[in-house]
N, C-alpha and C positions, 0 to 999 in steps of 0.2 A: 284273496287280496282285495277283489273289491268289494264284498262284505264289509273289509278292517276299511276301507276308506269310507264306505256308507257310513259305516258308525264314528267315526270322526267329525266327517260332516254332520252328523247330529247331531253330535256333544254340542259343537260351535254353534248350529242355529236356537239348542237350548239353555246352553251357558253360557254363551257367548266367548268373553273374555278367559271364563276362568277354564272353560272346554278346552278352548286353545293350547293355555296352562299344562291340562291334562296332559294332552297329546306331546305337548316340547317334552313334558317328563319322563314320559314311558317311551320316545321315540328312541333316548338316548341308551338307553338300556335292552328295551328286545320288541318294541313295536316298529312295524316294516313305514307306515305311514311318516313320509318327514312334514315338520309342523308347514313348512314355507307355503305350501298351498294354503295352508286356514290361514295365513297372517297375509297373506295376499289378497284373501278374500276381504277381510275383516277392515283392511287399511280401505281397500275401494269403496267400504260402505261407507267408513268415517274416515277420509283424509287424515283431521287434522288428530287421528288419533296413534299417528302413526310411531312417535317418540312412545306411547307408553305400551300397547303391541311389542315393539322391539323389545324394551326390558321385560316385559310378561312372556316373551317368548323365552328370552336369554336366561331369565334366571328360573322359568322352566326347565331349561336343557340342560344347565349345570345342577342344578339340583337333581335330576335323571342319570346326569353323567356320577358323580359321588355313589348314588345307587349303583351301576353298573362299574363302576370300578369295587365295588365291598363285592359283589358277585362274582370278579373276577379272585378276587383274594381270596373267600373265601373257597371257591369253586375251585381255583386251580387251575392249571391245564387242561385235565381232561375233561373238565365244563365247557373251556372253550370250543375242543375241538368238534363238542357231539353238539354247539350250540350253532357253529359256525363251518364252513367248506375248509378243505385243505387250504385252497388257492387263497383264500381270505385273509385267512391265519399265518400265511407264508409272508404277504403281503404287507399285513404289519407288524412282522417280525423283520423283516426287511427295513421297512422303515423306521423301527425303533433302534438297529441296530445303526444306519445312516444317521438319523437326526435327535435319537435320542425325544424326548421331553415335547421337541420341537414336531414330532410329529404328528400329538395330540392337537397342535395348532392346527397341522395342515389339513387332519381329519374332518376339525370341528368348523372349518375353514370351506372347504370344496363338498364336491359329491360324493368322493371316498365314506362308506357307509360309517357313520361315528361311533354308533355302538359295540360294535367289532371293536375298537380303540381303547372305551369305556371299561371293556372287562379284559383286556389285553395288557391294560394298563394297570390293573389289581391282578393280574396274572405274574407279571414282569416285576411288582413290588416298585413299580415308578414311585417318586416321592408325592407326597399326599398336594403338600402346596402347590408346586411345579407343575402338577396334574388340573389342580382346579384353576390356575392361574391364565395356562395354556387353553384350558378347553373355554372359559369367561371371554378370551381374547380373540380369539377364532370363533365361538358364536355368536358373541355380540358382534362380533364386525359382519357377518354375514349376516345375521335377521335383520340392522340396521338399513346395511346396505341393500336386502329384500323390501324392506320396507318405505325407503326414502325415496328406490327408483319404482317402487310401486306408486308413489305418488306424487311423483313430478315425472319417470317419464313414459309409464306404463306400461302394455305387456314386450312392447318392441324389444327395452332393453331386457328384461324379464328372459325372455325365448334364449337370449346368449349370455343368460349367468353364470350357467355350471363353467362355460367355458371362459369367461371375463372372471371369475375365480381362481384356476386354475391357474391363469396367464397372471394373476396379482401375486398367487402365492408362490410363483416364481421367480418373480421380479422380487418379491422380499428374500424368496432364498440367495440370488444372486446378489444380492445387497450383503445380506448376513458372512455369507461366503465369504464375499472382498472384505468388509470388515476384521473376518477373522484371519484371514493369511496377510491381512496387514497389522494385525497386534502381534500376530507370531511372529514374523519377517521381524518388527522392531525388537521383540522380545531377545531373541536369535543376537540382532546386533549390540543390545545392551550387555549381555551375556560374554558375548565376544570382546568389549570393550572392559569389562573390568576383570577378566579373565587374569589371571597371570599366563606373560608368555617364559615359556621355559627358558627360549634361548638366553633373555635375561638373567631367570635365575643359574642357569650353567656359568653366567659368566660373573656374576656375583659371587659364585662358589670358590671359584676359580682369583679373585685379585686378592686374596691373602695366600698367594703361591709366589717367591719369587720367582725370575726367567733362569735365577741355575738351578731350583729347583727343591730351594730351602724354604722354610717358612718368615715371612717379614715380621711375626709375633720375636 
């Protein structure tokens, strides 16, 4: 491991930018190194370079993630399992079965390791769009937001990321939640309102009956 981080740190002090590149790429699929350290580094050298770092980071990682989701596809399952721990694979099988799509966000989002998700996700036959959609949205919000508080508020906020992630991708799940038991709830009531009620039709059945018991035809 700290070999694989020696040589990252290389890449970056020899390519700079596009090192960085590298590393978002290959992070997303099966290298242990996450990029956030190089793009922390890179932002402190050059501030105000901080808006283009994030998108060279972001669309490193989605481009990694596309790669490791064909690996899952093509691989299979039992790619995953001899690539990745039981407890791993359990993990996001759990939460693909919870949130579905949405838990390629929360991977590409938090510390939950991404590339486990990447080839989980070509394992599982997730939808291609849905997938790269999910994983754009979850890490561009996070390299951003590595980036922005790298240079305005520096390592302070930095130290409680993983956990200031965590506690947002929460707060969006409880958000999403409410949202959705209130489309259903209204769903439910519309439902019920144009419903036919029986007792009505029994009793519609019923007034071409006269009260002795002949028909009023």
């Amino acid at each position: 491991m700290q070999g694989l981080q020696e040589w990252a740190w290389h890449l970056v002090d020899v390519y700079g930018l596009w090192g960085m590149l590298i590393v978002a790429f290959i992070e997303s699929s099966f290298f242990p190194v996450p990029p956030d350290v190089l793009l922390i580094v890179l932002v402190g050298r050059l501030p105000q370079g901080a808006l283009l770092y994030a998108i060279v980071c972001t669309l490193g990682s989605v481009l990694g993630a596309i790669l490791g989701y064909a690996i899952g596809w093509l691989g299979g399952r039992p790619l995953l399992l001899r690539l990745f721990r039981n407890d791993k694979v359990a993990q996001a099988e759990a939460l693909y079965g919870q949130y579905g799509v949405w838990a390629v966000f929360i991977a590409a989002f938090t510390p939950i390791p991404f590339k486990v998700f990447t080839i989980s996700s070509g394992v599982f036959r997730l939808t291609i769009l849905g997938f790269v959609i999910a994983s754009t949205i979850g890490r561009g919000l996070r390299f951003f937001l590595v980036a922005y508080a790298t240079r305005f508020l520096g390592e302070a906020f930095l130290k409680r990321f993983d956990a200031i992630s965590i506690a947002v991708v929460a707060f969006l799940g409880i958000i999403i939640t409410g949202v959705w038991l209130f489309h259903r709830r209204r769903q439910r009531l519309q439902f019920a309102t144009v419903s036919p009620n029986p007792d009505n039709d029994t009793r519609h059945h019923h007034t071409g009956i006269a009260k002795n018991g002949t028909d009023v035809e």
